[in-house]
C-alpha positions as CSV (number, residue, x, y, z in Angstrom):
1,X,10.0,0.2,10.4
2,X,11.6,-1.4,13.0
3,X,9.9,-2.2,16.3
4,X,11.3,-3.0,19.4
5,X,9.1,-5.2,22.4
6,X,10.5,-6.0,25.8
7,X,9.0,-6.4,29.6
8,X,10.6,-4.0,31.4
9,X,10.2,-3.4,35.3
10,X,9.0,0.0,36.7
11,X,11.9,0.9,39.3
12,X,10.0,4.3,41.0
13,X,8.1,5.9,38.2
14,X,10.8,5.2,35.7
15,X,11.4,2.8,32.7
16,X,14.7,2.6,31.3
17,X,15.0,1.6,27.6
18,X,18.1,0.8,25.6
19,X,17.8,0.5,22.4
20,X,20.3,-1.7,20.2
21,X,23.2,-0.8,18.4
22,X,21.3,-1.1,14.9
23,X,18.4,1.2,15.9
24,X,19.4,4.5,14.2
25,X,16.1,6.9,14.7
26,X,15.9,10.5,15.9
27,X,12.5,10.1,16.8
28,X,10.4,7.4,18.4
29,X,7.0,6.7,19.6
30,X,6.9,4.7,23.0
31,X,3.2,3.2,24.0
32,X,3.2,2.1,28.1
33,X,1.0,-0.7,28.8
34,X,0.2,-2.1,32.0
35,X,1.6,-6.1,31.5
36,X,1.3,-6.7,35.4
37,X,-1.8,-9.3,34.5
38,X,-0.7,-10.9,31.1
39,X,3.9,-11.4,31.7
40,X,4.0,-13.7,28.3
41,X,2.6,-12.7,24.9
42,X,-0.2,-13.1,23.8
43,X,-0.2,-16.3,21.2
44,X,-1.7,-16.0,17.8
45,X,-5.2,-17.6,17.7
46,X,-6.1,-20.1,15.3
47,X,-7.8,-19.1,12.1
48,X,-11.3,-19.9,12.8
49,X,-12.8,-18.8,9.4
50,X,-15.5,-16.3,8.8
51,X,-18.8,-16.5,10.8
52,X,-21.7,-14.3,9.6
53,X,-23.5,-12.0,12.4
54,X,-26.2,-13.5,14.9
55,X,-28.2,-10.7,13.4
56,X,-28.9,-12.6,10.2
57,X,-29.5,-15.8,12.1
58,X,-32.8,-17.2,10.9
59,X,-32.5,-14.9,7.3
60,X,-32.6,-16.0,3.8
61,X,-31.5,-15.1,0.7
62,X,-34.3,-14.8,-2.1
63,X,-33.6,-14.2,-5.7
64,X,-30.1,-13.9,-7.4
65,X,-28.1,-11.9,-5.6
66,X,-25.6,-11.1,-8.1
67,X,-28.1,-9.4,-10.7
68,X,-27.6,-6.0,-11.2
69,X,-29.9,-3.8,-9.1
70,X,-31.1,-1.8,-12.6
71,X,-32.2,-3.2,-15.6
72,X,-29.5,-3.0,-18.4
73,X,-31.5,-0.7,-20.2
74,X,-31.2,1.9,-17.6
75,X,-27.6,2.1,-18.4
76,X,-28.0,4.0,-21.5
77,X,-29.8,6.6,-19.9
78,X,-26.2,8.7,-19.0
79,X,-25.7,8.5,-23.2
């Protein structure tokens, strides 16, 4: 897919768009945003890692949590 971003300026109510020579498409999608309070783009933010939720602030963990919920033996039971 290719995907095309520019700043254009509203001249009336009407954006012009001219797409390059290489864009060969009979059908496009074309999303308007307002960019009157953000002119540059946006730069990617730093990986900051995972962070669990405030919700489980103050929570522990008890017991193994990677034991099966069931008791092996309840797996023959489908047999």
């Amino acid at each position: 897919m290719d995907a095309i971003r520019e700043l254009l300026t509203v001249e009336g109510r009407t954006v012009t768009i001219t797409l390059p020579d290489h864009f060969h498409a009979k059908r496009v999608e074309v999303i308007v945003l307002n960019a009157d309070e953000q002119l540059a783009p946006t730069p990617k933010l730093a990986f900051s890692g995972r962070r669990p939720s405030p919700l489980l602030a103050g929570t522990r963990i008890v017991g193994d949590i990677m034991a099966p919920v069931v008791a092996d033996a309840d797996w023959d039971t489908l047999k």
